[in-house]
N, C-alpha and C positions, 0 to 999 in steps of 0.2 A: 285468282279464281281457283279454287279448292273442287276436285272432287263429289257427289253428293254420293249416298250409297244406299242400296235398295234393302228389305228384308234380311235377304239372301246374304247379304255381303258382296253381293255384285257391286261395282263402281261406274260409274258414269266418267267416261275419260275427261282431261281440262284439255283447254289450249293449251296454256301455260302454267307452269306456277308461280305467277305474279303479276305477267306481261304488262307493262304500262307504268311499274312502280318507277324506275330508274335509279333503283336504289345505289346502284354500282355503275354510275353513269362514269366514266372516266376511268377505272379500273387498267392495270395494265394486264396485257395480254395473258402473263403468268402472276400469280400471285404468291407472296410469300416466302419468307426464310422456313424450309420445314424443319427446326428445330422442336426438337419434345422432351421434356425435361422429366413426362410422367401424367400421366391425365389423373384426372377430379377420382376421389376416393369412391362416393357411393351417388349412385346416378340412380336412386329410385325403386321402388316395389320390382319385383319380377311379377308375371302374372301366367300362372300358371295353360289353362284352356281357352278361355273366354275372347279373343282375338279380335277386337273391333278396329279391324286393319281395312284398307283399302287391298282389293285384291285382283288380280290378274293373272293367272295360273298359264296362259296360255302367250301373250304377247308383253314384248320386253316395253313398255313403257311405262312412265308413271301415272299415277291415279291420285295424286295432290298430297297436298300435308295435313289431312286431316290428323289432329290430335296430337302436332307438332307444336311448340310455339315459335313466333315469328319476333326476332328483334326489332322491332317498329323502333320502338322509344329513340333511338341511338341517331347523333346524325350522321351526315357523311363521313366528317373525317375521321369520327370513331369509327366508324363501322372501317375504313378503308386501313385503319392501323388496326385493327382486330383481325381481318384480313390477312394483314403479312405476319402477323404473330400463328396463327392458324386460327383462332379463336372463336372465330366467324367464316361462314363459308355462306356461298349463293346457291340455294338449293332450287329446285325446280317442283320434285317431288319423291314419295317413297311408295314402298309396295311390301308386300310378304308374296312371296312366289315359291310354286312348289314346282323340280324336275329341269327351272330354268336357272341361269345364272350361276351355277355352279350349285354343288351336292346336295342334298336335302331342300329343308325348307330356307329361306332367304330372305331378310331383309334387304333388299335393294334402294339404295338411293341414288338418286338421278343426280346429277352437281349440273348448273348452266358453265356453259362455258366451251366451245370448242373452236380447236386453229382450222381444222379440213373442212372444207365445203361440200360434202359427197353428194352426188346428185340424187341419190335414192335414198337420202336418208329422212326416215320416219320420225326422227323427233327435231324437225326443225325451230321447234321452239326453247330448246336447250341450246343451242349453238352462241346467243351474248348472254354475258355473266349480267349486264343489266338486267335482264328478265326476271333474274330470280329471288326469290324468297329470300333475306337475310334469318341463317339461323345458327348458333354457338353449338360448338361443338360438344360441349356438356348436353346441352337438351337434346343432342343428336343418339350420343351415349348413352342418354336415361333411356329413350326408345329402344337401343341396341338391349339394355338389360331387363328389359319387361320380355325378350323373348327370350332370356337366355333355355326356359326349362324347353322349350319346342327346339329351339338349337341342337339343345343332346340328344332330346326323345331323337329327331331327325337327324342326325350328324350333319347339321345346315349350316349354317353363319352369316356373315354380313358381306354384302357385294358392292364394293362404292360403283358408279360407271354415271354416264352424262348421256350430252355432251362428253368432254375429254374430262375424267379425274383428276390427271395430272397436271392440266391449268391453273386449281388451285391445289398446290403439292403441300403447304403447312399446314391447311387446314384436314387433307388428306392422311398427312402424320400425324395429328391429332387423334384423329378417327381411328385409324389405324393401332396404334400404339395403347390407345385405352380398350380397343376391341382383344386388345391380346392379353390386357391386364385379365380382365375378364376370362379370358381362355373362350375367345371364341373364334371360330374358323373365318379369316379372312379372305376376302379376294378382290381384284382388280381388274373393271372391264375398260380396257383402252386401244389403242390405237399402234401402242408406242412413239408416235409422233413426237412426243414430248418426253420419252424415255429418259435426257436427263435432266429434268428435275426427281425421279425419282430418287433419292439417296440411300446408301445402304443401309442405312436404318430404317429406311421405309422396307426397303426388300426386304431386311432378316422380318417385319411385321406380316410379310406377307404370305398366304400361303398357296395362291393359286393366282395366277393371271390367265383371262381369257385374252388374250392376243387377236386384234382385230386386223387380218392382213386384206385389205382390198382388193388386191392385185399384186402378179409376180411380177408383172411386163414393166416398168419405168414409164414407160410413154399409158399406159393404160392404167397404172396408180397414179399420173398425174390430170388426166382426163378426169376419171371419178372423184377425185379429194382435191385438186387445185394443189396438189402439194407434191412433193418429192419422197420417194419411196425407202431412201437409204436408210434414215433414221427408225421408224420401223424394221429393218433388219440387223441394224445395229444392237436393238432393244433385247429384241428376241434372242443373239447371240450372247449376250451380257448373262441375261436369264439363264440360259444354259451352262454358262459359264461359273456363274456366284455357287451352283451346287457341288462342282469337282473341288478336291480335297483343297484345302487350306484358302478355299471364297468365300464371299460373304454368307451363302447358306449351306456350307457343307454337311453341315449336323441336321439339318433338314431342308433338303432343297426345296426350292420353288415349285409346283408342276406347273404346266402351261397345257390350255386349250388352244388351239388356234380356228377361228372361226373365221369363212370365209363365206360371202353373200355371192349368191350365182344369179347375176343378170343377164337374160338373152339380149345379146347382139352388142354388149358392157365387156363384161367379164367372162365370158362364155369361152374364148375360144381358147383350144386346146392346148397349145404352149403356151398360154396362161396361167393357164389350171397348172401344169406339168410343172410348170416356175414356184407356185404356192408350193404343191404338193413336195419339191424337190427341197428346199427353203426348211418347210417342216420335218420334213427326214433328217435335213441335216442338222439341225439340233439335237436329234437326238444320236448323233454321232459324235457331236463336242461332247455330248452326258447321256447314255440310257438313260432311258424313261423321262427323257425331259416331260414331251408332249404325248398329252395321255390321253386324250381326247381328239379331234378335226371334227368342227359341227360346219357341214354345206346349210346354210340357209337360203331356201326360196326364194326370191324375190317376191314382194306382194305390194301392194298398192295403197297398205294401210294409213300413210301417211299423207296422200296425196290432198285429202281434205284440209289438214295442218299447213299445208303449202300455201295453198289458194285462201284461209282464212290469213296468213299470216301478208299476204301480196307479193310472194316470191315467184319465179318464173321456175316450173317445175318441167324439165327437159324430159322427165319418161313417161309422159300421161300416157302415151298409149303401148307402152312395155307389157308386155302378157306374161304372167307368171311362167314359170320354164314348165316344161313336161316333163312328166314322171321319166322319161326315157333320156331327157338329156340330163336330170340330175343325176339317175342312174351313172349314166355316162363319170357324172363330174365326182362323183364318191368312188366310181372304181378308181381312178385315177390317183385318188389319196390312199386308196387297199391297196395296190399296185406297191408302195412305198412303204407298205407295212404297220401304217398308222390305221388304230382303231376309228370309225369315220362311222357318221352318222348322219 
């Protein structure tokens, strides 16, 4: 189920992008050898102004694949050995976004696919890679190069994120690897949960990672995500690390954002915040200027309809967005630490 879009360019959101196909019915949890040998020479027109994108300027989700195509033809076990090659990836949906996702204007694309179960999370329909849309990574590319002249005009790029990106990591270095032939500005919205299947080929591809930390507290990152918090800060120190002299990005390190969602009566409370907050400082004590950015994000309720279409059991229906006073609160706590916080 695709998107439709108004006049305007306004989007009509989906459920899903695909929900019901079952195209990756069996799929294992990560997919892929990310090896990359070198992506497809010329992926297509560039198009200058004219943008018949799905758009969403304001909220991080997707708006369908319109004007992508879709591997239908292929059966399963093609598709599933296209897969571990990187070849083929399960998409959900894309967007062009302007101010989010990292700098300029952005192509964003959704991947299905995620290991955490986070109770607030808004795009529960990305979370099985069954859900999603089979699409090659070449036709992913031609889209990437139709926006290359707004990439400059903007100093924008392409942002992969999900679900979790790095579930499928070779079709990720695909993306990746041809996005840089190109010379366009990458990034990577994750979790670090699955930090490593990232490989340093993927890092030296990449140029920005928004770093999604849940929670400082161990027992309070395992409440939200059902998951264990270490790898997540293993990620983030690796990151740090690949840019001092003689690592994998020393010639041009990594930055990182670290973005952290403030839920009242979740994530709120104060040696919480202080654990994030201290966590992200200290990256940038392995390497100045690792993290150059902290985005507090709201809590909101956007996705609560997603839930209840989907039949999932949605634990914060009645969670009230925080007040201006206690996010106040939760951004001093990152200015406190010296990180620019927004």
């Amino acid at each position: 189920m695709t998107s439709t879009s108004s006049a305007t360019g306004a989007a009509t959101l989906p459920l899903g992008g695909g929900a019901g196909r079952g195209v990756f019915l069996g799929a294992p949890s990560v997919v892929g050898v990310p090896e990359v040998s070198g992506a497809a020479g010329l992926f297509g027109e560039s198009i200058p102004v004219d943008l018949d994108a799905p758009t969403a300027p304001r909220r991080r989700t997707g708006a369908g694949l319109d004007g992508v195509a879709v591997a239908d033809d292929l059966g399963r076990t093609d598709k599933l050995a296209m897969m571990r090659t990187g070849e083929l990836g399960s998409v959900h949906s894309w967007e062009l976004v302007t101010a989010v996702d990292g700098p300029g204007t952005r192509l964003t694309v959704f991947l299905n696919g995620c290991p955490l179960r986070c109770l607030y999370c808004h795009n529960p329909d990305t979370l099985n890679m069954r859900d999603g849309e089979p699409v090659t990574a070449d036709e992913l590319l031609g889209r990437v190069k139709r926006y290359l002249p707004i990439f400059r005009a903007t100093k924008g790029g392409l942002t992969l994120s999900g679900g979790e990106v790095l579930q499928q990591p070779a079709f990720a270095a695909r993306i990746l690897r041809g996005a840089k032939e190109m010379g366009v500005h990458t990034a990577l919205d994750t979790s670090g949960f699955l930090g490593k299947a990232l490989t340093d080929e993927m890092l030296a591809d990449t140029d920005l990672v928004l770093l999604d930390v849940k929670a400082g507290d161990p027992d309070t990152y395992l409440e939200v995500t059902k998951r264990p918090l270490q790898p997540t800060l293993d990620f983030g120190r690796r990151l740090a690390e690949s840019g001092l002299p003689g690592g994998v990005t020393a010639a041009q390190p990594v930055e990182v954002w670290v973005r952290f969602v403030l839920v009242p009566g979740l994530t709120d409370d104060e040696r919480n915040v202080d654990l994030v907050a201290g966590y992200a400082a200290s990256l940038n004590e392995i390497r100045p200027g690792t993290v150059t950015r902290v985005e507090v994000l709201p809590f909101h309720q956007m996705g609560r309809d997603k839930w209840t279409a989907l039949g999932r059991d949605y634990s914060l229906d009645d969670t009230q967005p925080p007040s201006v006073e206690l996010t106040d609160r939760v951004r001093e706590q990152f200015r406190s630490r010296g990180l620019a916080t927004f």
